[in-house]
NUGUDO-569051 format. One record per residue (C-alpha): residue number from 0; residue in one letter; x, y, z. Coordinates in pm, 1 decimal. Each point is the difference from the previous one (the first is absolute). Layout:
N
    k  r         X         Y         Z
  NUM  A         X         Y         Z
...
REM end
This chain:
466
    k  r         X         Y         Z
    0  X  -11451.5    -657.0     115.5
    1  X     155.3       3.1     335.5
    2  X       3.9     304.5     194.2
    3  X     239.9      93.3     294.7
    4  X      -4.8     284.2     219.5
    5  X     202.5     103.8     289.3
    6  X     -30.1     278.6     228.5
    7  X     236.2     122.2     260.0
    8  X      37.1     273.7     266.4
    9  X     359.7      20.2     164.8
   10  X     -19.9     382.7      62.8
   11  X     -50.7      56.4    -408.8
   12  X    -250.8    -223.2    -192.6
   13  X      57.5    -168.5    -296.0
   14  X    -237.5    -178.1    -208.6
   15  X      85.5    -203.2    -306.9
   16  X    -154.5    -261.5    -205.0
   17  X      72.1    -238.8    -288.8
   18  X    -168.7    -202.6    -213.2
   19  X      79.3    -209.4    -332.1
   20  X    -168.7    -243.6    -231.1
   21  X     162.8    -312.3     136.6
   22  X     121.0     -66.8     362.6
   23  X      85.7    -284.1     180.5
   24  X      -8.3     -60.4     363.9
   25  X     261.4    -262.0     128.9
   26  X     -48.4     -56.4     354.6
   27  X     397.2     -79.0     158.4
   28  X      -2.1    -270.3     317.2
   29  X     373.6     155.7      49.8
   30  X     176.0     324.8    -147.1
   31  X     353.6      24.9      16.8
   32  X     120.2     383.6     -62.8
   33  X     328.9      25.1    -120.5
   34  X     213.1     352.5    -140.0
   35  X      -6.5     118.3    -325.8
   36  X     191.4    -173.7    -262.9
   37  X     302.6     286.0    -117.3
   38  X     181.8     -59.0    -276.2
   39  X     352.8     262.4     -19.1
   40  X      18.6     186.6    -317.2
   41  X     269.7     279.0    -147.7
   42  X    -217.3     297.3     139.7
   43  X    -219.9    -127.2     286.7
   44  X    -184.8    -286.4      50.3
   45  X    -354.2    -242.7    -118.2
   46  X    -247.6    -135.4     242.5
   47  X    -228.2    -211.9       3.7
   48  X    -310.7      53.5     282.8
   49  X     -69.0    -274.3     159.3
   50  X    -395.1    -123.4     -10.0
   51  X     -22.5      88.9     361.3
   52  X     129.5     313.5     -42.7
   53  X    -262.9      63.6    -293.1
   54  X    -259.1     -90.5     235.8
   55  X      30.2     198.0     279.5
   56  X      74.6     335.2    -266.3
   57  X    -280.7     179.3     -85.0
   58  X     179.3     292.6    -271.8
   59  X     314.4      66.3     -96.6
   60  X     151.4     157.4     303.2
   61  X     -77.2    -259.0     224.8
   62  X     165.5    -299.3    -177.7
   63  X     318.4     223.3     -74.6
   64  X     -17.9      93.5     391.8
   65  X      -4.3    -370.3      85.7
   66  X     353.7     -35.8    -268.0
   67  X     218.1     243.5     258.7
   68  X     165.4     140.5    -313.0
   69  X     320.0     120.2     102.9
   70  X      80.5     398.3      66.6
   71  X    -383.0      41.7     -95.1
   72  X    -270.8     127.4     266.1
   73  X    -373.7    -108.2    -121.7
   74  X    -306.4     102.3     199.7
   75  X    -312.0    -172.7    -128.4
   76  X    -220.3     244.1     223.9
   77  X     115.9     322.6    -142.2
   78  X      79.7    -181.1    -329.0
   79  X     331.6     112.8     -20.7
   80  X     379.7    -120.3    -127.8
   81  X     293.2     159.0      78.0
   82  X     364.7     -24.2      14.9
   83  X     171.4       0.6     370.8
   84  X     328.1      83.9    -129.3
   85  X     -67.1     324.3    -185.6
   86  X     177.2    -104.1    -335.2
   87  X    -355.3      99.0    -210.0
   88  X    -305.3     -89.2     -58.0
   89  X    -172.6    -312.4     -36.0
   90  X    -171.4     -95.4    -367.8
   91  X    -283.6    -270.1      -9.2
   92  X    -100.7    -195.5    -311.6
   93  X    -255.3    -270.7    -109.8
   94  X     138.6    -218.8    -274.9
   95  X     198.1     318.4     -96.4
   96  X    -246.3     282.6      19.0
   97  X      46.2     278.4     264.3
   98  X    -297.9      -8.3     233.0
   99  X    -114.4     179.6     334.2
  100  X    -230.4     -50.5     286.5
  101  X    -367.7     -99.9    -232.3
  102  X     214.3    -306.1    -171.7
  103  X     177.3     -97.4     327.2
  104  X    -321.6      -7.2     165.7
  105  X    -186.3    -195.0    -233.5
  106  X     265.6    -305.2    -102.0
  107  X    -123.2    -273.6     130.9
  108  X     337.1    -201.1     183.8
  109  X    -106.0    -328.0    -152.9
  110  X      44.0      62.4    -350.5
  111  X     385.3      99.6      86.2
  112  X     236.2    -243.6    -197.6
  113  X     325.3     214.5     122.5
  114  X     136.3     333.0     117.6
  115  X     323.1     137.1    -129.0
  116  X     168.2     220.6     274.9
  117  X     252.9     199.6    -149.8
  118  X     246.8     156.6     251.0
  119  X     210.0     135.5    -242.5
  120  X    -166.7     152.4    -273.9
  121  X     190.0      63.0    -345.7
  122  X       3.9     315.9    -196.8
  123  X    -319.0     -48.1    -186.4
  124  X    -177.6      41.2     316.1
  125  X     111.7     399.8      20.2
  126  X     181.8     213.9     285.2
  127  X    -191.4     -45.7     347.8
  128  X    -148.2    -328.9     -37.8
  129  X     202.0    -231.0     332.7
  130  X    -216.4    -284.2     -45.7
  131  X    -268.0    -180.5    -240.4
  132  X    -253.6    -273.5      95.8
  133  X    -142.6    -155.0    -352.8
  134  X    -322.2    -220.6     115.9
  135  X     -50.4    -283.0    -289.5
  136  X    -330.8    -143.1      29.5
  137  X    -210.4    -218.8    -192.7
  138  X    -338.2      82.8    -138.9
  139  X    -362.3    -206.5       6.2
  140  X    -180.7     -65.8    -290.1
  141  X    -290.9     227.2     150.3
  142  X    -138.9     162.5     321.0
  143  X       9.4     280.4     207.1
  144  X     140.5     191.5     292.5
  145  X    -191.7     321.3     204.6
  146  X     128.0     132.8     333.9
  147  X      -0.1     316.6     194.9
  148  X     247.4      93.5     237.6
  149  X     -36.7     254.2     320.1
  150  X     239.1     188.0     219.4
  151  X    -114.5     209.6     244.2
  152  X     258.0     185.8     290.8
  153  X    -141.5     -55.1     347.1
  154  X     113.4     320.6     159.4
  155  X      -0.4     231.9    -349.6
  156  X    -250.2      87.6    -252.4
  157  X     186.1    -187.0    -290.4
  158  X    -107.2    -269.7    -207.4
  159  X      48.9    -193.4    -331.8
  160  X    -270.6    -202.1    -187.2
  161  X      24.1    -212.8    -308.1
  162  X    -217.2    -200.0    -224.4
  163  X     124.4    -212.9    -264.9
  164  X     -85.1    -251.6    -247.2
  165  X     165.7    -227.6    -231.5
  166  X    -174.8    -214.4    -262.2
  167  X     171.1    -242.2    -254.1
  168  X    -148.6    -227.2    -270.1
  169  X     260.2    -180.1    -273.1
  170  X     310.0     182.7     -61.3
  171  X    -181.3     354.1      65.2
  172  X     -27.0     139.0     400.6
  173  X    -223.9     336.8      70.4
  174  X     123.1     159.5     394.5
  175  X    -118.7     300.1     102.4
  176  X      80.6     223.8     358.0
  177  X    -158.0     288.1     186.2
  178  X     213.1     119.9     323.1
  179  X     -78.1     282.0     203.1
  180  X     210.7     153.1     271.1
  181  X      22.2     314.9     242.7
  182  X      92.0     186.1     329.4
  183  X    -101.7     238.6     184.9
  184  X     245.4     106.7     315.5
  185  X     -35.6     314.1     244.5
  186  X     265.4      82.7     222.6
  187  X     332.8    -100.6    -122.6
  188  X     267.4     213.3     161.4
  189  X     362.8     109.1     -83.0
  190  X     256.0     271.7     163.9
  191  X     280.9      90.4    -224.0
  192  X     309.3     241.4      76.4
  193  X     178.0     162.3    -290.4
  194  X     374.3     185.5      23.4
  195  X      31.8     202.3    -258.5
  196  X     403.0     120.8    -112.2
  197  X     -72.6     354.1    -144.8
  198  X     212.1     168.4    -224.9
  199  X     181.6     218.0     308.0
  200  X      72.3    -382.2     172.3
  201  X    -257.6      53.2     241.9
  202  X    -266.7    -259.8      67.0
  203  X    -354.2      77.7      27.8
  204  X    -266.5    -217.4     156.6
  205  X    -329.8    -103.7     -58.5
  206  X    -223.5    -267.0     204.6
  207  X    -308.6    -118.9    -187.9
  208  X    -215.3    -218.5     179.0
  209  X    -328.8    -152.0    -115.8
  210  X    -316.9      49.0     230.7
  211  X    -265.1    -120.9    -218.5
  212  X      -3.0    -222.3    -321.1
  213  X    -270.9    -124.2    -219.5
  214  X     106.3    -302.9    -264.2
  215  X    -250.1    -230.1    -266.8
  216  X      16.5    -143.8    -299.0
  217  X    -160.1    -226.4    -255.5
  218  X      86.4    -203.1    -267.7
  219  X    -209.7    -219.3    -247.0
  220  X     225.5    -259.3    -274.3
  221  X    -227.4    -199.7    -212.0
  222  X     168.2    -243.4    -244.6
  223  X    -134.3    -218.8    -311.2
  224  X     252.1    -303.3    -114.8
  225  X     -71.7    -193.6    -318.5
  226  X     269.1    -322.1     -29.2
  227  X      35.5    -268.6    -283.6
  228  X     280.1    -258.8      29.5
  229  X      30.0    -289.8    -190.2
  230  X     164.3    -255.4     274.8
  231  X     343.9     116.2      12.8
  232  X      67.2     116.9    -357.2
  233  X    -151.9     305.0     -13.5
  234  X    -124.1     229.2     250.5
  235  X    -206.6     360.3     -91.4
  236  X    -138.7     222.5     239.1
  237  X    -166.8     359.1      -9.1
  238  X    -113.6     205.0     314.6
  239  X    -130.4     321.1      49.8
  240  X       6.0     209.0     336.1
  241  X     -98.3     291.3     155.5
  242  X      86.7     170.4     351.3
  243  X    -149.8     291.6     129.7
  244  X     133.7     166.3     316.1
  245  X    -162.1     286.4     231.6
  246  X     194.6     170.4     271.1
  247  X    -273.9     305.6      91.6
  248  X      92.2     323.9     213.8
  249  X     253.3    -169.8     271.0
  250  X     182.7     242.3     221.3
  251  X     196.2      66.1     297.3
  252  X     -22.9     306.5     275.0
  253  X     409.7      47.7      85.0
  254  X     105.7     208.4     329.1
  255  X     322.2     160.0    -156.1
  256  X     252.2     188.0     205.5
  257  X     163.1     218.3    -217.8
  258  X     289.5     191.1     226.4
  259  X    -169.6     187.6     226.3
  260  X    -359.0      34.7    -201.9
  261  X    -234.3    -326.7      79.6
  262  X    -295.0     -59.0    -205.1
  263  X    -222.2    -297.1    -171.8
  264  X      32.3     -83.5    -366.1
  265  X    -240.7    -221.0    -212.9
  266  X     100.9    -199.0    -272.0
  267  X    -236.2    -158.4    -247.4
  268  X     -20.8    -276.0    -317.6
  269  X    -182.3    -165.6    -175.1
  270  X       6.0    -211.3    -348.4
  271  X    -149.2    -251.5    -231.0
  272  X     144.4    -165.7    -282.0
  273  X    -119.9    -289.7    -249.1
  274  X     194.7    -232.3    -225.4
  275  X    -115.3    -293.2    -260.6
  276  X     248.9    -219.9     -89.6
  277  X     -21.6    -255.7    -284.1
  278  X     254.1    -326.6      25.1
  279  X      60.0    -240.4    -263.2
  280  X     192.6    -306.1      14.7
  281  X     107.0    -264.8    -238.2
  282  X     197.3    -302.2      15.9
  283  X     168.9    -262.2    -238.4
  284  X     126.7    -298.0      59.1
  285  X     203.8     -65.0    -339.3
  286  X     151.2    -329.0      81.2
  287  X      68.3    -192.6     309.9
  288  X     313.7     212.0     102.9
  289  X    -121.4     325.1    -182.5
  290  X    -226.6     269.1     121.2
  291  X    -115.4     373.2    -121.9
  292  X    -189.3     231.9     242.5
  293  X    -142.8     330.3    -106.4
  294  X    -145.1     297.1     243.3
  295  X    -156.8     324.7     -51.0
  296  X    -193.7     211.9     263.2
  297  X    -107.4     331.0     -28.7
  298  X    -117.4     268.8     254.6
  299  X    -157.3     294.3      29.2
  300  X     -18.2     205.5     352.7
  301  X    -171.1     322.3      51.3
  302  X      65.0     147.8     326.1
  303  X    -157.4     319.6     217.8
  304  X     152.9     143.6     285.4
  305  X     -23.8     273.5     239.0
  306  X     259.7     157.9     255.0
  307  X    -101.0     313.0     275.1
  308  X     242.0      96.9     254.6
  309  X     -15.4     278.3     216.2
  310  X     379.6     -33.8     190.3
  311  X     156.3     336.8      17.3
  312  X    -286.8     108.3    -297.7
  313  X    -246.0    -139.3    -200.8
  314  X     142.7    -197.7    -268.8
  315  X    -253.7    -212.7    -252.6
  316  X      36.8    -177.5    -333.5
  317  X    -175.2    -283.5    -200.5
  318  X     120.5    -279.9    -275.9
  319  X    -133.2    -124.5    -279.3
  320  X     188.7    -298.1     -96.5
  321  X      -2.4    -214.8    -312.2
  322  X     218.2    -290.7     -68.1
  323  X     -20.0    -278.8    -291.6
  324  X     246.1    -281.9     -43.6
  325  X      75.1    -296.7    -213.3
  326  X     173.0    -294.9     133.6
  327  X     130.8    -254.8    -274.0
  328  X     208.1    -335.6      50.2
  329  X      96.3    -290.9    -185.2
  330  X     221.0    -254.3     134.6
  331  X     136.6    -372.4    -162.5
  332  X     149.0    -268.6     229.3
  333  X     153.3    -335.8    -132.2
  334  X      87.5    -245.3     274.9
  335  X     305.2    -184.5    -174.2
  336  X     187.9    -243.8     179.8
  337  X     286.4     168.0     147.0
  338  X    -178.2     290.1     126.1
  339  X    -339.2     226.6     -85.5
  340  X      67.5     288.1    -249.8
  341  X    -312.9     287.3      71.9
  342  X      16.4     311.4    -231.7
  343  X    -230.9     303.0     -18.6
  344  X     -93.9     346.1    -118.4
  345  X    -212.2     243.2     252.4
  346  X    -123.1     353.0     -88.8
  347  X    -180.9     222.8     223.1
  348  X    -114.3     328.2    -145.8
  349  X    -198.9     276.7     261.2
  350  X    -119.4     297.2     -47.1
  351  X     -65.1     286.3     331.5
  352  X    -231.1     313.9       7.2
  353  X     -27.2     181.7     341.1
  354  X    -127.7     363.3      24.4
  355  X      92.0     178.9     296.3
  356  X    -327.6     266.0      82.8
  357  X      15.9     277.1     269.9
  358  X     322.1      77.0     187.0
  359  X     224.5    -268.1    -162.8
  360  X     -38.4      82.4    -334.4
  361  X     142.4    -271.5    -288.3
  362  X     -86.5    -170.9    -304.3
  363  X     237.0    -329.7     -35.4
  364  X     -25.9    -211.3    -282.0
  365  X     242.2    -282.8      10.9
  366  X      59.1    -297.5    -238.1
  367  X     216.8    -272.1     101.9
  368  X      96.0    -367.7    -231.5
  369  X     175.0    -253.7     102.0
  370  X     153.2    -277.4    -189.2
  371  X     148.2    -281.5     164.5
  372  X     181.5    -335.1    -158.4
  373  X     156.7    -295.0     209.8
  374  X      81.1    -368.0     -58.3
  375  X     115.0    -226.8     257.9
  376  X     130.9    -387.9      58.7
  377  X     -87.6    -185.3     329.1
  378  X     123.8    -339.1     107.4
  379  X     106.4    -238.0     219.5
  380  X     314.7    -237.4     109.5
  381  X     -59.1    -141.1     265.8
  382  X      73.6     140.1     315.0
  383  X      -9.6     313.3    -189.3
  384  X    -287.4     206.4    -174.0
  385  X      77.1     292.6    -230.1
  386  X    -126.4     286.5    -161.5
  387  X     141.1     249.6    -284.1
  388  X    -168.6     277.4     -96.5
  389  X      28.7     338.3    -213.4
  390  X    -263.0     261.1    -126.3
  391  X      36.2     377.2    -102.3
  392  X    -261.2     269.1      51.8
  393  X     -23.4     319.3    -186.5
  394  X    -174.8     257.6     150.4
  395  X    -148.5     312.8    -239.6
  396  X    -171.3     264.1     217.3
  397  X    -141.3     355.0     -43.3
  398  X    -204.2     248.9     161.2
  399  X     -59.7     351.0     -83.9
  400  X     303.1      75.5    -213.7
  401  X     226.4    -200.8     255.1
  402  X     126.6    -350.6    -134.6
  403  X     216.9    -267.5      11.9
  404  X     151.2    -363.4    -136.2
  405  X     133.6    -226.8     282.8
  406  X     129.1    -337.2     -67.5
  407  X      69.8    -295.2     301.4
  408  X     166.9    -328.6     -50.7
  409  X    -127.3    -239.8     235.0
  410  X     231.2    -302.3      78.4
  411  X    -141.9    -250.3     245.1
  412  X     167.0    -327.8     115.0
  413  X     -63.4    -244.1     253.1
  414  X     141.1    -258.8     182.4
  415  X     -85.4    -250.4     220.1
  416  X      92.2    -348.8     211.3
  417  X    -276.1    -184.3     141.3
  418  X     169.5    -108.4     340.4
  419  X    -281.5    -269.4      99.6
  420  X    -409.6      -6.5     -58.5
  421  X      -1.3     239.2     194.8
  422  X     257.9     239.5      20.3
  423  X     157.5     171.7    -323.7
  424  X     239.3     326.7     -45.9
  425  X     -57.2     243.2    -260.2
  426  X     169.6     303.8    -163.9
  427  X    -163.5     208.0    -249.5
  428  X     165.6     342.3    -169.1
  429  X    -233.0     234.9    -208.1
  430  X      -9.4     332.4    -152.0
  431  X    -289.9     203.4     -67.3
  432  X    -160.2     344.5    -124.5
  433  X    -147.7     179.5     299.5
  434  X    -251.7     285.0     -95.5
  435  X    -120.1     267.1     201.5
  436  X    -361.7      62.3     109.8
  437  X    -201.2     223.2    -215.6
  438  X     -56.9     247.8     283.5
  439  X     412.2      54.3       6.8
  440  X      27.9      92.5    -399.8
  441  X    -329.4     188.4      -7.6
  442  X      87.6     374.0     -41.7
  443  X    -291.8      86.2     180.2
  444  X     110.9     193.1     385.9
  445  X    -268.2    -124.1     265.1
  446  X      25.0     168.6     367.0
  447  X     -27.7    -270.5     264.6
  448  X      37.4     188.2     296.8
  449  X     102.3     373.5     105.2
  450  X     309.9    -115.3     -12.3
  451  X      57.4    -287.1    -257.9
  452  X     -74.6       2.0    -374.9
  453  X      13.0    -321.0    -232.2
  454  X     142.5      81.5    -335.8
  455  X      56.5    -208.5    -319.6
  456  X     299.5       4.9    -229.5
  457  X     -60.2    -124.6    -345.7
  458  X     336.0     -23.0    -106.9
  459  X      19.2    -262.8     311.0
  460  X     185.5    -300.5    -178.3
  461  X     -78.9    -386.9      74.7
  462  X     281.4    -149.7     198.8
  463  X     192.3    -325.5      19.8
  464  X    -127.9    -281.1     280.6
  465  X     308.6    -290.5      60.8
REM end
């Protein structure tokens, strides 16, 4: 067994290492590097890495770095993707499961057969989601991979560490992670000037201006990842993970100049939460051109907070927040001929407690469920790619008495013509549900300043997105 370790320091250090049963070493007289093989499809596009490109990749962000993926920003120091042109978020997969930063970290770029970019995402992806990368790799009989990664800010106290691990023997693979991250900043300054319209049309004045400020934090996310797959077939995976977060006693000394009355106000928080979260994943290949894929993750968050604010007066209050949800989703494709037919069912059930202690007082119990169908066809012919879509959500909600049914159709169609290899022009028309956060139909009244109060509306209705 074959052991191979490499350690870097460009500002951040990285170390990573990988090692399987059975490795060759070809030694190359000349290496030609040439781009990525891309093959068009209806809602994106495949690759295919090159074997330079695998070499000189040590995790997932830095081979998708080296694809300049269009519209997409990817940092492989801060181990980050996002979208440059603001139309959502960015959703990564490995052969079809949703990962994060542990599985990025740890695929090794050789064993990469493909990546599917998807730049236009169909409805069975849900609202938000601008772009999904789906990393197909292929897996070795047996062997292992450990790394750690560091980051560590030269001119703040902040830092991120991570230890991982991923074993696989036969058709079974064992990965484990450990990250650990936190802050700590003094100093951070603000001035803010308020107009206030009064009642009589006048406008009143107040200047708040930080002159001391005191922020930390630390976070801990272990996670535990069992996965079976039997080549392409059939594909089962169960993980289990657990976050907990600590934000103690930060505050901030405020010079406020309040008309003609000057004084110093001190504002303080502080809160820890902690969440497990169980995944499970299954997918079917039933024949060649027909697939079933089944999801269900559940999470449970318990959350403590604490809020003092002495602007004007005194004002103090703590929450004690509970939330549990159920996530469910099955989804069938069939790749025919003439186009791809995908259909799908998705449920999400939740369930919020918050108590409100000291001088906002509230109990708010809230149970939302959410149903959501769609099918969709996707093509091509050629120079043109398409994609038809339709799904309907149904939204039953209720909190203290107050409640509600809401139904959305959501219609999605796209079009495009791929000018050249390099050059293609797209239009896309959607429709959505848009729900509001749960601080906005809380009915609990929280005083944010002297002047300004945050207050919840229950009967606060989910809107339409186009």
């Amino acid at each position: 067994m074959k052991r191979l370790i490499t350690l870097s320091f460009i500002l951040f250090s990285t170390f990573c290492a990988y090692a399987q049963d059975v490795e060759k070493t070809i030694t190359l007289d000349e290496v030609t590097v040439k781009a990525a093989k891309v093959v068009n499809k209806a809602d994106g596009m495949i690759i295919y890495p090159t074997d330079a490109q695998k070499q000189a990749s040590n995790n997932g962000y830095s081979i998708l770095e080296k694809l300049t993926l269009a519209n997409l920003r990817i940092d492989n120091i801060s181990h980050s993707i996002t979208a440059i042109d603001n139309r959502g978020g960015v959703q990564i997969r490995i052969n079809g499961i949703v990962v994060g930063k542990p599985e990025m970290l740890a695929l090794n770029p050789k064993d990469i057969s493909k990546i599917d970019f998807i730049n236009n995402p169909g409805v069975r992806y849900g609202d938000g989601i601008a772009y999904v990368i789906d990393i197909v790799t292929r897996r070795n009989g047996s062997g292992y991979t450990v790394g750690t990664d560091l980051t560590s800010a030269l001119t703040t106290l902040q830092g991120d560490g991570m230890v991982y691990g991923k074993w696989n023997k036969g058709k079974s693979e064992l990965s484990f992670s450990y990250d650990v991250s936190g802050y700590k900043t003094k100093g951070e300054k603000s001035k803010q000037s308020a107009d206030y319209t009064l009642t009589d049309g006048s406008i009143y004045t107040i200047e708040r201006n930080d002159v001391e400020s005191l922020r930390k934090s630390i976070s801990h996310d272990a996670k535990l990842t069992y996965n079976w797959s039997d080549s392409t077939a059939t594909v089962f995976q169960a993980s289990l993970n657990g976050v907990f977060n600590n934000t103690p006693d930060n505050y901030t000394v405020k010079d406020i100049v309040d008309g003609t009355r000057q004084y110093k106000a001190t504002s303080r928080a502080k809160d820890k939460s902690y969440s497990p979260v169980l995944d499970i994943y299954f997918f079917r290949q039933l024949t060649p051109h027909q697939s079933v894929t089944a999801n269900a993750v559940a999470t449970y968050i318990s959350t403590q907070t604490s809020s003092y604010y002495d602007e004007g007066a005194p004002y103090k209050y703590n929450v004690d927040g509970k939330t549990a949800s159920l996530l469910t989703e099955i989804i069938y494709e069939n790749r025919l001929k003439p186009f791809t037919l995908s259909t799908g069912l998705n449920n999400s059930y939740k369930y919020i407690k918050n108590d409100y202690l000291g001088d906002a007082s509230s109990l708010t119990k809230t149970n939302n469920n959410r149903l959501y169908a769609f099918a969709e066809i996707k093509g091509m012919l050629q120079p043109f790619s398409y994609a038809l879509g339709v799904g309907a959500s149904y939204i039953h909600y209720t909190q203290n008495g107050h409640r509600y049914n809401f139904w959305t159709f959501h219609p999605k169609a796209s079009l495009t013509y791929q000018i050249n290899n390099s050059m293609q022009l797209s239009y896309t028309f959607g429709m959505q549900d848009k729900v509001s956060r749960i601080a906005m139909t809380s009915n609990a009244m929280v005083r944010t300043n002297s002047m300004e109060w945050t207050v919840g509306n229950p009967d606060l209705k989910p809107s339409h997105d186009i």
